[in-house]
N, C-alpha and C positions, 0 to 999 in steps of 0.2 A: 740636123736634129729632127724638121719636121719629119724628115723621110723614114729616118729610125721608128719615129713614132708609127707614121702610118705600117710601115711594115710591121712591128711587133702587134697592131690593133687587124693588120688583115691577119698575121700568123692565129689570133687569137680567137676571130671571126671564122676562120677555116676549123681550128679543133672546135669550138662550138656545131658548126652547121654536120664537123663530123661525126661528130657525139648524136647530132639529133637523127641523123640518116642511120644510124646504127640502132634507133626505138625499136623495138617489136612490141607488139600488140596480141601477148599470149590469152591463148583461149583455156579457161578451166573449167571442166565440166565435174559438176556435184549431183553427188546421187539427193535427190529431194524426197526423202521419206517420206515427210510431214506437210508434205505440198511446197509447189510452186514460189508464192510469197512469202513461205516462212521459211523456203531457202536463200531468197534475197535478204532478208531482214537478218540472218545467220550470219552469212557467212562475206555478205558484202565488203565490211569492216575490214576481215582480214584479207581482203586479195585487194583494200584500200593503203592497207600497211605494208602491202608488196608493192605495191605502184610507186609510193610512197619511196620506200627505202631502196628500190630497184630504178629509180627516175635514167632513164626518160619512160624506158620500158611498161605497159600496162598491162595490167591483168582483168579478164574482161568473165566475170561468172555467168558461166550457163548452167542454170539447174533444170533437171530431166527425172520425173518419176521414174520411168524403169526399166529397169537394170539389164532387159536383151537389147534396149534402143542406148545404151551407153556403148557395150562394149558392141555392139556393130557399127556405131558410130567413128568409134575408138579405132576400128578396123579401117575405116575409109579414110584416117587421119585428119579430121575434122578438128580435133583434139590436142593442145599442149601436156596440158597437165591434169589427174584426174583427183576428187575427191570421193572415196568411195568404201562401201564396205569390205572385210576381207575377203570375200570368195570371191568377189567380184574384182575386188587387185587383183588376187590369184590367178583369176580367169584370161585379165588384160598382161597381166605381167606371161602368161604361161603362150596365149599367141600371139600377142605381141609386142613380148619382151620390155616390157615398163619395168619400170627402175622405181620401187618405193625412196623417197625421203627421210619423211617424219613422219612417228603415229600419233595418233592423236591422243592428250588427256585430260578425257573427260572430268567433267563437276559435277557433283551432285552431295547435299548434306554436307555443302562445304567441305569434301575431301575430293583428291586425285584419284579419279580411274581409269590405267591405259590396256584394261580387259573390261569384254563384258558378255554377257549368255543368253539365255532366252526363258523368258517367262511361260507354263503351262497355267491356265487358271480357267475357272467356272463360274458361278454365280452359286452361293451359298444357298440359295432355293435348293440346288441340285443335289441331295443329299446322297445322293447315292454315288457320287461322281467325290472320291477320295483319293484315288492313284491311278497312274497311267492305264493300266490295266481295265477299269474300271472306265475308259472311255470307248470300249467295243462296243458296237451298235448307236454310236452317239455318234450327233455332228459339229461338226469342230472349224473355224475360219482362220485363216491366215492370211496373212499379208499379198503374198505373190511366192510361185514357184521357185525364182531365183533369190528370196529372200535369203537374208545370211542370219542375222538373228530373228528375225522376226519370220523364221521356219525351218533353213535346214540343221540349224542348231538345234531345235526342238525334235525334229525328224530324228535324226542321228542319234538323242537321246532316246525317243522311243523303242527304236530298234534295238538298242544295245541292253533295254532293258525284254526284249520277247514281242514287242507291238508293234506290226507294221501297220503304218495308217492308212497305206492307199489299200490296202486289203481288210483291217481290221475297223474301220471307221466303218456310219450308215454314211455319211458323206463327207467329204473334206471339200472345203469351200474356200475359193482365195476372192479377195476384193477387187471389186471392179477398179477401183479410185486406183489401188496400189498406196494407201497413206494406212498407216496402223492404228489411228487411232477407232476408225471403222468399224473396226478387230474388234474393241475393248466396248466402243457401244452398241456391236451386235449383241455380244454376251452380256451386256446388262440391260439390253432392251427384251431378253429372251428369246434371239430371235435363230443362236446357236445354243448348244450345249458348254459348247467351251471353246478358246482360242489361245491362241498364241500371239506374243508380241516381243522385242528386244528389253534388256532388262532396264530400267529406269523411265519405259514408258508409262506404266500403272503411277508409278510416283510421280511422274510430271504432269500428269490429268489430274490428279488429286487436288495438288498443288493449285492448279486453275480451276479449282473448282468444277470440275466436268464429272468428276465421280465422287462415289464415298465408297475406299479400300472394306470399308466393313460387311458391305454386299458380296465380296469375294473371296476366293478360293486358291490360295495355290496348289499346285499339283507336282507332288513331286520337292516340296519346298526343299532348297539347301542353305544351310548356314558356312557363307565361310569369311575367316577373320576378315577385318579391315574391309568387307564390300558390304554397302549401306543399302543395294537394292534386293527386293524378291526376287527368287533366281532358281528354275527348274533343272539346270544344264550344267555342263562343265564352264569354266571362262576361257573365252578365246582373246587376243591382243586386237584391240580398236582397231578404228577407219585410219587409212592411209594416203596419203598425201602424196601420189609419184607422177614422174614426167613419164608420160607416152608416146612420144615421136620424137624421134631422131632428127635436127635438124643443124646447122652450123649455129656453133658458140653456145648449145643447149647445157652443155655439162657447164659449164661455167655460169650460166644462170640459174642452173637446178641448182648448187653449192653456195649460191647466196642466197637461195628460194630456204632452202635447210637454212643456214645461220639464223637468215630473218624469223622466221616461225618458232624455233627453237628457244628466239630472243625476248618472245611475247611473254610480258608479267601476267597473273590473274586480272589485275587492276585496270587491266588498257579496257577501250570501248571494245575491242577489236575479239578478248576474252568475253567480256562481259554477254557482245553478241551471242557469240557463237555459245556459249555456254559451257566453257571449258575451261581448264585450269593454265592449259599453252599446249605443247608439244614436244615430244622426248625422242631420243634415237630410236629410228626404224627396229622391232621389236621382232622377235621370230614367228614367222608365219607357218611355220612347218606343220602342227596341229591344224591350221587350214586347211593345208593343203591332204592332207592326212584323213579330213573329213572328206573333204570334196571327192577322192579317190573310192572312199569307202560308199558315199552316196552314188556315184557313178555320174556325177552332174558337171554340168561345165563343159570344158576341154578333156576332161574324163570319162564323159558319157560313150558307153560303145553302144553295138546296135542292140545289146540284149535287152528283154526289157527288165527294168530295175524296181518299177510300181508293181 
């Protein structure tokens, strides 16, 4: 009997220590819009609810303002898994081959958003500054080049209404920082004409008291049902959640990485963080890609020039 014993407690000792040799230690990189620490205090939560419900396995967040040092990174396979905007999945999925998840849906006004577009606005001093149009000879800030809503969402709008900016602008200006909210107090410091930013940015500054909406302008304003934020542009499908390197037993932890995400209520810490409602079935990106083609940016870019 003792013997039985001990063998069933070494059989038992063996699947334990093989369970533990089997951990990985995945790496997720998130695009950090909003800086550095307000990507830890984000999105911590929820790759604590992977670790969590993935045990033994850990998921370890690296947040990276921007967006050429993600996807060259992405390239060196430095990377498991990425959180990031569309053009920039588009860009990683397009060279190399990442497999979206889950998109993400967003909160704001206590409703579900899993689109969203980009803001044109100015400062109400600017009276002369009413429609896109009407920003020729003006200067104008954005985010960063590889921006997805916080510029070539706005770009793409311009164009398709007659204005191109890198021609019809006195200057187009992007931020040093790479964080938007920069964007929103250059144009209310006067220090541009006008800017761009993603939409529910103006409303989450408000919110903290960083601005007062009555100082400003939208440009371009559209009304469409059921979206609660100001909005210049078409809607595009949120940030996306995909595995970027291929490695042994990966598709079997991206299939539980989906479950778990998919499984988040509003109510968890992990929601509450991140500031989102949970996460829905990977959503069509084709209108991304669709943009990105027409912009000529990305993995789309040829040698002509496009500016």
């Amino acid at each position: 009997m003792k013997q039985i014993r001990q063998y069933i407690l070494f059989v038992i000792l063996g699947l334990l220590m093989s369970q533990w040799s089997m951990a990985a230690e995945y790496k997720v990189v998130v695009r950090a819009h909003h800086g550095i620490d307000d990507a830890f205090r984000q999105w911590n939560p929820t790759l604590e609810v992977l670790s969590k419900q993935l045990a033994p396995h850990k998921f370890i967040l690296i947040p990276i303002i921007s967006l050429n040092e993600i996807t060259r990174r992405v390239g060196q396979g430095e990377f498991d898994f990425v959180l990031t905007n569309p053009s920039s999945y588009i860009e990683i999925e397009e060279l190399y081959q990442a497999k979206g998840l889950v998109t993400l849906n967003n909160k704001r006004a206590n409703t579900a958003q899993d689109h969203f577009g980009a803001v044109i606005f100015t400062h109400v001093k600017n009276t002369d500054i009413l429609t896109i149009k009407d920003l020729k000879g003006k200067t104008l800030m954005a985010v960063s080049e590889p921006a997805f809503g916080g510029w070539r969402v706005a770009w793409y709008e311009m164009l398709k209404q007659g204005f191109d900016p890198y021609h019809d602008l006195k200057k187009l200006i992007f931020t040093k920082s790479h964080i938007q909210p920069d964007v929103v107090r250059a144009v209310r410091d006067g220090k541009v004409n006008a800017g761009v930013v993603r939409t529910d940015r103006l409303e989450r500054m408000e919110e903290d008291g960083e601005i007062d909406m009555r100082y400003f302008r939208i440009i371009n304003n559209k009304e469409v049902k059921n979206f609660p934020f100001f909005l210049s542009t078409a809607l595009y499908p949120e940030w996306v959640f995909a595995a970027v390197k291929s490695s042994s037993g990966k598709e079997d932890v991206s299939e539980k990485i989906k479950k778990t995400l998919l499984h988040i209520k509003p109510a968890t810490t992990a929601a509450k963080s991140g500031k989102y409602m949970g996460w829905v079935e990977l959503r069509d990106y084709s209108s991304v890609r669709q943009l990105m083609q027409r912009l000529k940016v990305g993995p789309y870019k040829n040698n002509a020039d496009n500016h």
